[in-house]
C-alpha positions in Angstrom: 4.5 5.7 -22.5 8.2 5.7 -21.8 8.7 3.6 -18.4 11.6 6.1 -17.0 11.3 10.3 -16.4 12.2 12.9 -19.3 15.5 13.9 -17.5 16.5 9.9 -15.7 19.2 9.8 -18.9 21.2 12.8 -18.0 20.7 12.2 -14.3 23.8 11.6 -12.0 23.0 8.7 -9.7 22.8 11.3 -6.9 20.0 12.5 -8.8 18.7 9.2 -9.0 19.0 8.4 -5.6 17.2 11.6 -4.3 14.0 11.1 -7.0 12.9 7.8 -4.8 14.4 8.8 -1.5 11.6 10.3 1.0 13.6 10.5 3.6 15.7 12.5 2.7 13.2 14.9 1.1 10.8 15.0 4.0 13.0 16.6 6.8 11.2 15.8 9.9 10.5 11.7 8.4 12.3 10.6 11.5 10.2 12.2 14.6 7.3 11.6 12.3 8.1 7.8 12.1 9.0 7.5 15.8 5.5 9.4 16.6 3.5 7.0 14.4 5.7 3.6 15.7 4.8 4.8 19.4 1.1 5.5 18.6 0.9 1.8 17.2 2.5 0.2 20.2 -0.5 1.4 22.6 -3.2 1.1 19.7 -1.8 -2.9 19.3 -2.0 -3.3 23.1 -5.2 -1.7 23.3 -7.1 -4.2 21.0 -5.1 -7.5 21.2 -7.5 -10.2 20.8 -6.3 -11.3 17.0 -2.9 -10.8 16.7 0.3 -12.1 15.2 -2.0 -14.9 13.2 0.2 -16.6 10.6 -0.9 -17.1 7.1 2.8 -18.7 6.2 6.0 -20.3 7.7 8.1 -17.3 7.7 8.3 -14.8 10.5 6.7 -12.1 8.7 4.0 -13.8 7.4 1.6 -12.9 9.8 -1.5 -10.6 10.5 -3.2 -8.4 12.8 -6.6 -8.3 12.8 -9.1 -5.7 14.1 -12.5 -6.8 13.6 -15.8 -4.5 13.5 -19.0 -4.8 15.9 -20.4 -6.7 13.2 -19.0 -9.1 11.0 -20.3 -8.1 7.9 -18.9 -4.7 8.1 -16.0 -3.6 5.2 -12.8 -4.4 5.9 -9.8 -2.3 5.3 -6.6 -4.5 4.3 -3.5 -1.9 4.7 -0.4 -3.3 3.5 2.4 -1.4 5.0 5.6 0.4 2.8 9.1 0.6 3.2 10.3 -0.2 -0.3 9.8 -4.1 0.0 13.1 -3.5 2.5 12.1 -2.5 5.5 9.3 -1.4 8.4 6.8 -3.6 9.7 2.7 -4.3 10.0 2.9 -3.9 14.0 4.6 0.1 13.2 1.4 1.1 11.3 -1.4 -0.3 13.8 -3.0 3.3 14.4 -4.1 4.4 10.9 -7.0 1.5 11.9 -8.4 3.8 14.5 -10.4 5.6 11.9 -11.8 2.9 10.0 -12.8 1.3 13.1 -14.5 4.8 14.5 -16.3 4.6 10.7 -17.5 0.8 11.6 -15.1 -0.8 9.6 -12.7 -3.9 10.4 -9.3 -3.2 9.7 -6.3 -6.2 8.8 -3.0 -5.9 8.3 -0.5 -8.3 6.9 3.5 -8.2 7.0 5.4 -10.1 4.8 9.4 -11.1 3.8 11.6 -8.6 2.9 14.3 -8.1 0.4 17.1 -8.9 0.6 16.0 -12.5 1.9 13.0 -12.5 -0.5 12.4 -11.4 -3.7 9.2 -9.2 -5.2 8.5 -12.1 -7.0 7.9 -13.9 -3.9 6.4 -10.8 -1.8 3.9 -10.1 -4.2 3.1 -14.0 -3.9 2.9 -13.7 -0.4 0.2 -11.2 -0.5 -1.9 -13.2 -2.2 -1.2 -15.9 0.0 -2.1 -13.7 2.7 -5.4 -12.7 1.1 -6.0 -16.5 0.2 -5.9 -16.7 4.4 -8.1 -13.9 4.6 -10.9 -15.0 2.2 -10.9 -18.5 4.6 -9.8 -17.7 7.7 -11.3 -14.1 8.3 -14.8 -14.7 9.4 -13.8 -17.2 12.3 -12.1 -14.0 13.6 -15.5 -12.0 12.9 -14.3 -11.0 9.4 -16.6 -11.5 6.3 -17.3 -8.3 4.4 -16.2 -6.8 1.2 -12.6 -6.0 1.1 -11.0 -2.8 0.4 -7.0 -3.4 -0.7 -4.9 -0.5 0.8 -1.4 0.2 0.9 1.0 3.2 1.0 4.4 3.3 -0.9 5.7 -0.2 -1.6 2.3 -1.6 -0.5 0.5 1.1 -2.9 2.6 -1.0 -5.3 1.2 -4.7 -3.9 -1.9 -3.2 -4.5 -1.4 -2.7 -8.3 0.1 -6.0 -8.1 -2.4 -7.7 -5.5 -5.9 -5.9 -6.6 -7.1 -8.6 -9.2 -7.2 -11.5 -5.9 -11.0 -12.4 -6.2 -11.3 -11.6 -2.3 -11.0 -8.0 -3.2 -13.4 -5.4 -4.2 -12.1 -2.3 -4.6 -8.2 -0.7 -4.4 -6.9 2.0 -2.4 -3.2 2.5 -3.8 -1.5 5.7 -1.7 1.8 7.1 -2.9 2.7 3.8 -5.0 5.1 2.4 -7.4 3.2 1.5 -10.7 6.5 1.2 -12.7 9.5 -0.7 -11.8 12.2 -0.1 -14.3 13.4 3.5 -12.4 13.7 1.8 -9.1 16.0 -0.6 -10.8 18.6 2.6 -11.1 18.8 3.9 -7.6 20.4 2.5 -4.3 17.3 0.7 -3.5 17.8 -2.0 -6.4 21.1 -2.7 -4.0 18.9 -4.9 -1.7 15.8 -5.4 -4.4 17.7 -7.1 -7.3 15.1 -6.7 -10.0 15.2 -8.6 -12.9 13.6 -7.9 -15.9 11.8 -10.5 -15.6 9.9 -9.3 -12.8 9.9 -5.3 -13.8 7.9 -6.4 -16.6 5.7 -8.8 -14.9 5.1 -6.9 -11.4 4.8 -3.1 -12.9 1.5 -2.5 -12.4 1.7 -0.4 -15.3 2.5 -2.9 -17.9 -0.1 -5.4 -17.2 -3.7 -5.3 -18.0 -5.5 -3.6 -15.9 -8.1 -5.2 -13.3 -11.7 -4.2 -14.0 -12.1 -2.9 -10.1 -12.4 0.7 -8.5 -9.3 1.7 -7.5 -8.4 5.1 -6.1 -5.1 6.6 -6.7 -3.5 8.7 -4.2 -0.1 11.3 -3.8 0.5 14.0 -1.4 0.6 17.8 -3.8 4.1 18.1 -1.7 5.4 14.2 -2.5 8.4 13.7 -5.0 7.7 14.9 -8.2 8.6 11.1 -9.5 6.0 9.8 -6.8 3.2 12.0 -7.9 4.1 11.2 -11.7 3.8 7.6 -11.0 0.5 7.8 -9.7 -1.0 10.4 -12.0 0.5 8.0 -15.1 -1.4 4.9 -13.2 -4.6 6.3 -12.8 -4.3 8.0 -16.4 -3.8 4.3 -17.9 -6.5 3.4 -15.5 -8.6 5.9 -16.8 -8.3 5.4 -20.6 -9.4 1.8 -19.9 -12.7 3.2 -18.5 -11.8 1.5 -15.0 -13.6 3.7 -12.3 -11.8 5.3 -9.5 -10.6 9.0 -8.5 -6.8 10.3 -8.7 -6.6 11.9 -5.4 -4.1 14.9 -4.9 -3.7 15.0 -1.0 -3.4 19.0 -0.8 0.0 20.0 1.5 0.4 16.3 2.1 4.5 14.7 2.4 5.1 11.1 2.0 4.5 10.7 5.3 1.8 12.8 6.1 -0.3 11.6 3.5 -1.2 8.5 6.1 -3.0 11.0 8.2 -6.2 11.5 5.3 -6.4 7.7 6.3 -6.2 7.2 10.3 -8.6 9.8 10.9 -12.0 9.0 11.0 -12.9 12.0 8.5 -10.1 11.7 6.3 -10.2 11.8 2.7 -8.6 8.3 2.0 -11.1 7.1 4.3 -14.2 8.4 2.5 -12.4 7.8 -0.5 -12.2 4.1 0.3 -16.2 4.3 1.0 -17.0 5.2 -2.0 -15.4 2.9 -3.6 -17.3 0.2 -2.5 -20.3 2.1 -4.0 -19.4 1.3 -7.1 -17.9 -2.9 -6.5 -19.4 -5.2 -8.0 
């Protein structure tokens, strides 16, 4: 499987550009970022007991917590996107308010950004972060099987991050599976890849980790985004690793986030069933 698309040789970097940029293709990304950023705010202030709790020494390094009735109950992990360059945990508090309607604990880390930090050391800091969770969790009334979720750069940390032994089960939403395209747009500007790290941290070229995983795209995403994830799950797939490619129908880049804050959503079910088939 070639790492790059059919047409990225004859592409101007224009084209390039636009293939990974969902902001630009989503024309309404702003009010719906400022929409979900204010929801957050009052969600986060409505259920403050465990926040800002640092794993690490940097800033970012830090989670929010939002523990279940009962200790034991799944915990979602959501690990929040931005292209490893930007956004941060505390902007996408709300999408817990459906797990935690289903009975579910929901954490969410941040971590260091490019360009002050590489993805070599992001990705390391997610597993520093789950390291903190697998310890630190149930004196915050944490303990039960882990679900890793994340959406756009964090669907990527889950590629990267699923294999930690604290999870069970992946939930990777609108993800980047294969590094070496990103390495020809603007957003290598701040990123730097080496390749080095496109061939250690592409999910794609590295065995693949024996644990459900569901892959999920919005039908109205990129075209690069939904081939990324439908080439994932296919390689998933053909290694007889369980888990369903979900096609979120009429769903953006931004949208898609919606099938996981409410407490019916697909992701949400999705990430149930999952756990159905853990070990």
């Amino acid at each position: 499987m070639t790492p790059l698309p059919p047409f990225w040789a004859g592409a101007t970097q224009d084209e390039r550009d636009a293939a990974y940029d969902n902001t630009r293709a989503v024309a309404d990304s702003a009010a719906l970022i400022a929409a979900r950023n204010a929801a957050s705010a009052a969600f986060r202030a409505a259920h403050a007991g465990h926040l800002d709790l640092a794993y690490g020494e940097a800033e970012r390094t830090r989670w929010d917590l939002f523990p279940a009735a009962e200790p034991g109950a799944p915990c979602l992990v959501f690990v929040h996107g931005g292209y490893w360059q930007r956004n941060r945990r505390e902007d996408f508090s709300i999408l817990a308010e459906g797990a935690m309607a289903r009975g579910w604990s929901v954490a969410m880390p941040g971590y260091p950004l490019a360009p002050e930090a590489s993805l070599t050391r992001i990705v390391a800091e997610i597993h520093a972060a789950l390291d903190w969770l697998q310890a630190k969790g149930p004196a915050h009334g944490i303990a039960g099987r882990i679900v890793l979720s994340g959406w756009s750069a964090g669907g990527h940390l889950v590629g990267a991050c699923v294999g930690h032994p604290a999870v069970a089960a992946g939930l990777a939403i609108s993800g980047i599976f294969e590094l070496a395209p990103i390495r020809d747009t603007y957003l290598n500007d701040k990123l730097r890849l080496t390749e080095a790290e496109i061939e250690a941290l592409s999910p794609l070229r590295r065995p693949m980790v024996r644990k459900p995983m569901a892959v999920a795209y919005g039908s109205a995403e990129l075209p690069e985004l939904r081939r990324q994830s439908r080439h994932f799950h296919g390689a998933r797939a053909e290694a007889h690793i369980p888990g369903p490619l979900i096609p979120v129908a009429g769903a953006d880049h931004f949208r898609i986030l919606e099938a996981l804050r409410a407490r019916d959503g697909e992701l949400l079910r999705a990430a149930e069933d999952l756990l159905r088939h853990a070990a």
